[in-house]
Each structure stands twice: as structure tokens, then as C-alpha cells.
SEDRENVO-566963 format. One record per residue (C-alpha): residue in one letter; x, y, z. Coordinates in steps of 0.2 Angstrom, whole numbers, plus 2048, in hexadecimal, padded with zeros to 3 digits. Each point is the difference from the previous one (the first is absolute). Example, Ala and Ser with C-alpha at 12.3 -4.5 7.8 and 13.67 -1.06 7.14 Angstrom:
SEDRENVO-566963
PT:aa:c1:c2:c3
PT:A:83E:7EA:827
PT:S:806:811:7FD
END
This chain:
SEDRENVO-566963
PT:aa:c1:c2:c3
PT:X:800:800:800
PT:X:806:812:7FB
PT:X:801:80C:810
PT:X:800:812:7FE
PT:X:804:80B:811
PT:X:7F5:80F:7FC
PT:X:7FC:813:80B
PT:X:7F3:80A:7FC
PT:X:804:80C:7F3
PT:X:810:7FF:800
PT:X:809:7F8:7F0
PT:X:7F9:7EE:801
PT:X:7F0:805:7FA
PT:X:808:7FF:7EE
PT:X:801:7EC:803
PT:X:7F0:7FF:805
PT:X:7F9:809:7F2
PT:X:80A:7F5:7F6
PT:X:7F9:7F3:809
PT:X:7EE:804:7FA
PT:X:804:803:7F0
PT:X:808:7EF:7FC
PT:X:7F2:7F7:80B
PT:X:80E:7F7:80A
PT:X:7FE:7FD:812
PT:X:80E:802:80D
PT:X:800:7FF:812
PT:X:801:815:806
PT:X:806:803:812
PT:X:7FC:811:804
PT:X:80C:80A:80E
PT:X:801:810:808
PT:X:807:80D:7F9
PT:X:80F:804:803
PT:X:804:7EB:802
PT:X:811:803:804
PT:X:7FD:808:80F
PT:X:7EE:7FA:805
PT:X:801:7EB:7FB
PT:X:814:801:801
PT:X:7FD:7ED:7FB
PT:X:7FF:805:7EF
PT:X:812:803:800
PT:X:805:7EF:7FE
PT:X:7F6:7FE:7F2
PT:X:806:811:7F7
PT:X:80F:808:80A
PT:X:7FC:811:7F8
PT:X:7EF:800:80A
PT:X:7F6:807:7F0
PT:X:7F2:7F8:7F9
PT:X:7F9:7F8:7F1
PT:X:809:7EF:803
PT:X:7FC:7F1:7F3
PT:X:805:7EE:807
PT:X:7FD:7F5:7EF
PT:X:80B:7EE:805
PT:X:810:806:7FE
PT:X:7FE:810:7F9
PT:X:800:810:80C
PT:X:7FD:811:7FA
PT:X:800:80F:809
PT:X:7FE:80E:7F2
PT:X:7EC:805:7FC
PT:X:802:801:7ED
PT:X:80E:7F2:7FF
PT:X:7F3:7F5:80A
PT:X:7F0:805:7F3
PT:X:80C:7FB:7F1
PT:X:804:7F2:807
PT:X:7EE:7F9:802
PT:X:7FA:807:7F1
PT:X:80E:7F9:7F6
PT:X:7FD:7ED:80A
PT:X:7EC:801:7FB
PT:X:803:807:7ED
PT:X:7F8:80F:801
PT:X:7FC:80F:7F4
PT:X:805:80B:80F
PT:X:810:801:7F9
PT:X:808:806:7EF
PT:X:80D:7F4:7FA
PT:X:810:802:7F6
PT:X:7FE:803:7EF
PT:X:7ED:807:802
PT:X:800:812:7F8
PT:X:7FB:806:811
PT:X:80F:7F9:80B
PT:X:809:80F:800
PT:X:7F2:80A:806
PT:X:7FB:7F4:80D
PT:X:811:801:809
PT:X:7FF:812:800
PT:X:7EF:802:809
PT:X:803:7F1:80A
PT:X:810:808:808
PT:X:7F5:812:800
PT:X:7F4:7FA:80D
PT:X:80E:7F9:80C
PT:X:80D:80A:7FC
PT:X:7FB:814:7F9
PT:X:7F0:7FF:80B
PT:X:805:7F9:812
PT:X:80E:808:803
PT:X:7F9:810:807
PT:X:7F0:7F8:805
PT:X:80A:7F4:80B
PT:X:80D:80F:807
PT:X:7EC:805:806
PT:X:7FB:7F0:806
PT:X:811:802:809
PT:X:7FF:811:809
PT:X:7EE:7FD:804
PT:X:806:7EF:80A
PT:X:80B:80B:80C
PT:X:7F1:809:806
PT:X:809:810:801
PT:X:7FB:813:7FC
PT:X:80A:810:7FB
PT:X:808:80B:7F4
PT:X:80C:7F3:7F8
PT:X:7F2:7F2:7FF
PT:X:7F5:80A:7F7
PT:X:80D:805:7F4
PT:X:805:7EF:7FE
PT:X:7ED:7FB:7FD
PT:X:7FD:80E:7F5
PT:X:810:7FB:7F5
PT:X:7F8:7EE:7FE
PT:X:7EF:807:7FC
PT:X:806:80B:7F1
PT:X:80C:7EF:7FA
PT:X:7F2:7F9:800
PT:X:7F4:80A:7F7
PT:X:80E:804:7F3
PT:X:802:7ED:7FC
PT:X:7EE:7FD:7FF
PT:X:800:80C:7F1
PT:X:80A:7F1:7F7
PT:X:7EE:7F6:802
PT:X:7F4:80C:7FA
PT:X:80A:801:7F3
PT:X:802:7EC:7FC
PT:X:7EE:7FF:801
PT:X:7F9:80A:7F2
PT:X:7F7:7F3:7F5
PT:X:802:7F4:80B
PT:X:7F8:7F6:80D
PT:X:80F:7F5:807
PT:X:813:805:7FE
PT:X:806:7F4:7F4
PT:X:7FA:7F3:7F5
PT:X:7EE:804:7FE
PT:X:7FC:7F7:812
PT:X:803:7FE:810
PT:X:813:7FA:804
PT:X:80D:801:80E
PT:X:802:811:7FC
PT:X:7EE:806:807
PT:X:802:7F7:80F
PT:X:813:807:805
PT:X:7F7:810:7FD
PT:X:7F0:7FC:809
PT:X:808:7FE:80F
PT:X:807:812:801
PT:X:7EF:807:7FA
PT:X:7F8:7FA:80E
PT:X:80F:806:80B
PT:X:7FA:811:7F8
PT:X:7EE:7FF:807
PT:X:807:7FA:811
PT:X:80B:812:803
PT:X:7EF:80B:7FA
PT:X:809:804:7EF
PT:X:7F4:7FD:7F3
PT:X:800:811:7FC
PT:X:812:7FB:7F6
PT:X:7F8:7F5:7F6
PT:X:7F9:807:7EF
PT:X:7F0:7F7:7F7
PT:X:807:7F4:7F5
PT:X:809:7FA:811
PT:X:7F1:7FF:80B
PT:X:7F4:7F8:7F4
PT:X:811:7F4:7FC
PT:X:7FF:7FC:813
PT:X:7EE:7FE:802
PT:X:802:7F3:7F2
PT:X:80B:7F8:809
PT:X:7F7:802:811
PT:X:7F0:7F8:7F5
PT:X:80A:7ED:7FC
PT:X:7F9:7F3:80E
PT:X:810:7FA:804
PT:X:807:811:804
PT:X:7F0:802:80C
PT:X:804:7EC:805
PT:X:80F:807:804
PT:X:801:80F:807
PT:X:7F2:7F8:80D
PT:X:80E:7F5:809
PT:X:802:805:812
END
């Protein structure tokens, strides 16, 4: 049986989502957030504390979107783009964008937030992260013209790295960054049943 350690929204619900999509059951053991410091545990089972984990046999991943490739490539599915498909290139570009472009400053949030601290120098910090952010969404609304998914014509690996960091977006109040190709991109999102199957795991 596959096991996949999962918090709520934090990166792991990319593998669930993943998950739903392929129809695949795994066994999900939910923790607190942070594990590291709240099921200390954990630790043995991934020494950097974070969270997703997939258990598969002998195969232990620790990486969210290396974890969703991995499953998507074991089932055969259409959520990736393959080598020599005229849409490969692309794909690795907005695959990276969600994990890479868009995280960064929404984690350096996620981040100051966690310290529970207030002042001059927080706010700058936070301020900085937000305008990071909303100049790197401009990349999106910008992808998205004519399109309904980021590459390929349908839903793929790329939507869910960049799903995740959408939803980040609406956790920190800052829908007002996202322009209207964006939100209705989101909303399509928010609309598949395995991302509400997903994002509904405690």
C-alpha cells in the first residue's frame, strides 16, 4: 500500500490531488502542522520534518512535485507531457513556475507569519513578498489568454504545482493580486471533484 504523510494546506495537497485525479487509493496519515515540532516522530520517517511523504515499497519521496510525477508516471497518466510531445518544453516551464517563480515569496510569508512577530521590519519583509508576488502572477494572466489550462489543452502537472500556490494566495487575503483570467483559472480548478476530494482531507 502507498502512504502519503499529508498537513493541511501545506504542499501535500498536490499528492492528493494527484491522487483523485488518477483514481488511486493510498493510505494518508494526516499530522500537525508543524510535524517536526508537534509529532517529532515524524522525524524518523523524514529527517527534514516537512511534509508530503510517499512510502511506495521501496521508493521514498519527500519532494511534492517529484512525488506527483512519480505516481502519475507509475499509473500512465495524461497528467504529464512526455518527451517528444510538441508541448514538453512548455510543460517543464509552468511545472517549475508553480513551485519555483510562485512559492518563493509566498513561502518567505508563510515563513514570517510562523514567527508570530509584529514591527517595522516584518511588515517590510511582508510587504516585499506581497509585491513578488503579485509581479510573478502577472506571468499567469498572461499564460492564460485563450486558454483554460497551462499547457497541452488540459489539465497536467503543471496546474496542479500551480494550484497549490493559488490557494496559498486566497489563504494570505490576496485575491486582490490575481487578475480575471487567474481567478476564473482558479475557480476552474477549485470546480474538479478531486481537488474538492482533496482539499477536504483534515
Amino acid at each position: 500500500m502507498t502512504t502519503v504523510y499529508h498537513a493541511t494546506n501545506t504542499r501535500s495537497m498536490r499528492v492528493l490531488w494527484v491522487l483523485e485525479e488518477l483514481g488511486v487509493k493510498a493510505e494518508i496519515k494526516s499530522l500537525p502542522f508543524p510535524p517536526s515540532k508537534l509529532q517529532p516522530d515524524y522525524l524518523a520517517v523524514n529527517p527534514t520534518g516537512t511534509v508530503p511523504t510517499l512510502v511506495d515499497g521501496s521508493v521514498r519521496l519527500t519532494e511534492s512535485m517529484a512525488i506527483c510525477e512519480y505516481l502519475a508516471a507509475k499509473h500512465h497518466s495524461s497528467l504529464l507531457v512526455g518527451p517528444g510531445d510538441p508541448a514538453r518544453t512548455d510543460f517543464v516551464q509552468w511545472l517549475w513556475y508553480g513551485e519555483s517563480t510562485l512559492m518563493t515569496p509566498l513561502s518567505r510569508m508563510a515563513t514570517v507569519g510562523r514567527l508570530q512577530r509584529k514591527g517595522a521590519d516584518i511588515d517590510a519583509v511582508l510587504e516585499d513578498a506581497r509585491g513578488n508576488a503579485g509581479v510573478r502572477l502577472t506571468a499567469l494572466e498572461w499564460r492564460l489568454e485563450g486558454r483554460d489550462f497551462l499547457v497541452a489543452g488540459r489539465l497536467t502537472l503543471a496546474d496542479i504545482s500551480a494550484g497549490y500556490p493559488l490557494h496559498l494566495v486566497g489563504l494570505f487575503g490576496m485575491d486582490r493580486l490575481l487578475g480575471p483570467r487567474s481567478t476564473a483559472y482558479r475557480e476552474r480548478l477549485r470546480a474538479r471533484p478531486a481537488y474538492q476530494r482533496a482539499i477536504a482531507v483534515p
